[in-house]
C-alpha positions in Angstrom: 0.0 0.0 0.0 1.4 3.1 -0.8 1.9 6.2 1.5 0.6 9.7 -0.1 1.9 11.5 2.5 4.9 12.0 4.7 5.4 13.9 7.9 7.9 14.6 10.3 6.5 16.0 13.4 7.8 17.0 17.0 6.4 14.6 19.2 4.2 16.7 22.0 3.3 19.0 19.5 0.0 20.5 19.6 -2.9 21.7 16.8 -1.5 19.9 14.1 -3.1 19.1 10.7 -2.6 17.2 7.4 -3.2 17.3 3.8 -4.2 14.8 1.8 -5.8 13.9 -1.6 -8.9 12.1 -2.3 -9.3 9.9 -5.6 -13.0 8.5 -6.5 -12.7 5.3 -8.5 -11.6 6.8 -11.9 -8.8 8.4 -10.0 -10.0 12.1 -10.3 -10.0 14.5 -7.2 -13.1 13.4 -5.2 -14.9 17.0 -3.9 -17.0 17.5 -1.7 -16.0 15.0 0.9 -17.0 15.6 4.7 -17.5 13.6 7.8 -21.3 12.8 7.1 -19.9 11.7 3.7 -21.0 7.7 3.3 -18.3 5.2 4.1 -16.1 8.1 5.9 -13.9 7.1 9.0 -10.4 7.4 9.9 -8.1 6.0 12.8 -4.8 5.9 13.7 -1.4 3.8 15.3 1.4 4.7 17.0 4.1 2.4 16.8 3.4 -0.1 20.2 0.5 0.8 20.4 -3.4 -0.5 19.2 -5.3 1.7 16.9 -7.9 3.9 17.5 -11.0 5.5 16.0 -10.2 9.7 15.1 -13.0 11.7 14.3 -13.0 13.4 11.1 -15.8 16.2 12.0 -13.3 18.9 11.4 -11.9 17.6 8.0 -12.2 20.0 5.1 -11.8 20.4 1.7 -9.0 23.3 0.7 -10.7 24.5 -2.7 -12.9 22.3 -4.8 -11.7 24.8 -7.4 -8.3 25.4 -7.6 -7.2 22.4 -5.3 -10.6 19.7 -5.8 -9.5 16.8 -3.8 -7.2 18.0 -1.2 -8.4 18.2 2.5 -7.0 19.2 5.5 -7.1 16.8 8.5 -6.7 18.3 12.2 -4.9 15.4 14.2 -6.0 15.1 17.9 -3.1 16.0 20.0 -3.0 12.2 20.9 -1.5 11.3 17.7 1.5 13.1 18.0 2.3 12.6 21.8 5.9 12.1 22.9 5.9 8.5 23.6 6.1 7.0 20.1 8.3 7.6 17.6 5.9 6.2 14.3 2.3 7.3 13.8 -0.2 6.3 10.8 -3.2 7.4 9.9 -6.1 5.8 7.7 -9.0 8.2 6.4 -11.5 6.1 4.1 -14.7 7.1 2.2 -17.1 5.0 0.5 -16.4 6.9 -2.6 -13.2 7.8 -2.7 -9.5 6.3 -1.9 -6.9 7.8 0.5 -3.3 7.1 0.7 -1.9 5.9 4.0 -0.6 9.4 5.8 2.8 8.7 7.5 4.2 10.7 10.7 7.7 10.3 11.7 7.7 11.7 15.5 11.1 13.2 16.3 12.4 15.2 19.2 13.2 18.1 17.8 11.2 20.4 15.5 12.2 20.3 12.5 11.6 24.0 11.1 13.5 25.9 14.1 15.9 27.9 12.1 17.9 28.5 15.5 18.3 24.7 16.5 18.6 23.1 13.5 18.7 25.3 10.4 21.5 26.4 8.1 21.4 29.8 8.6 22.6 29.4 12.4 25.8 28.0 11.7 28.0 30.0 13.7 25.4 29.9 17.2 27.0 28.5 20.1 23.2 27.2 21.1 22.6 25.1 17.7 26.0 23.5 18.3 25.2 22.7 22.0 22.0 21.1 20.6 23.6 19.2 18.2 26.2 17.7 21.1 23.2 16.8 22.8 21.4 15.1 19.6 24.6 13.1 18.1 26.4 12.2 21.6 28.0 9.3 20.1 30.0 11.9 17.5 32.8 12.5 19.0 36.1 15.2 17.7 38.3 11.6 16.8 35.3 9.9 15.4 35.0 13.3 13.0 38.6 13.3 12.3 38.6 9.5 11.3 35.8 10.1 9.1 38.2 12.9 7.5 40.9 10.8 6.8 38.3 8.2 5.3 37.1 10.9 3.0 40.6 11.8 2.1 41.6 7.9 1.2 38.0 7.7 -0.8 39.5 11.2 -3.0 43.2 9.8 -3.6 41.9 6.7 -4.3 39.0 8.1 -7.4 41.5 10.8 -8.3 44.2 8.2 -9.2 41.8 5.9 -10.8 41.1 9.2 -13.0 37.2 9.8 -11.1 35.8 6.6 -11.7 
């Protein structure tokens, strides 16, 4: 079964939501999909853990003009709650086909700019972060994988790149 859509999430976050696209059978944008729609139910797993029963009385369609087909899906705060690190989520219609939506739940958020980002390069705070995050990283184990690099471009650039 293939996944339509793939998130990665901080886990604890709060007043998420998802996007997805509806197909009906000839695999055109389904519109005009809602909650009371017939056949309409979704549910969810985290990883270790059983599945439950989401409501989808907040699920709406983006524009059945410019965008027919694509919803948005607000996730109950239980889906993404720290203690898993794999959530997926089934929304079905009796009409219309959804891909599986996949959540990867990480502990960091993925769109702070200070943290994580490029653009922080030189602040001391990102680096501290990122001693925290890759522990096992240490100043020889960098410097080994220098000299590996190193070894790798003698070794192509004698060989003439290939």
């Amino acid at each position: 079964m293939p996944v339509h859509s793939s998130y990665t999430i901080r886990g604890g976050s709060t007043g998420r939501s998802v996007l997805f696209l509806a197909l009906d059978a000839d695999g055109r944008p389904a519109r005009g999909l809602g909650w009371e729609s017939p056949g309409a139910a979704g549910a969810y797993v985290r990883e270790g853990q059983p599945a439950h029963a989401m409501a989808l009385e907040q699920l709406s369609e983006i524009d059945p003009d410019l965008m027919p087909g694509v919803y948005r899906l607000p996730l109950p705060d239980e889906v993404v709650a720290e203690d898993s690190p794999h959530a997926l989520i089934l929304v079905r219609f009796g009409a219309a086909t959804v891909d599986p939506i996949d959540i990867e739940l990480v502990a960091y958020d993925p769109l702070d700019e200070r943290c994580i980002g490029m653009a922080q390069l030189q602040d001391r705070t990102r680096h501290e972060f990122l001693r925290r995050a890759l522990p096992n990283m240490t100043e020889m184990e960098f410097e080994a994988g220098m000299d590996s690099e190193k070894q790798l471009s003698d070794f192509l650039a004698e060989r003439g790149g290939a």
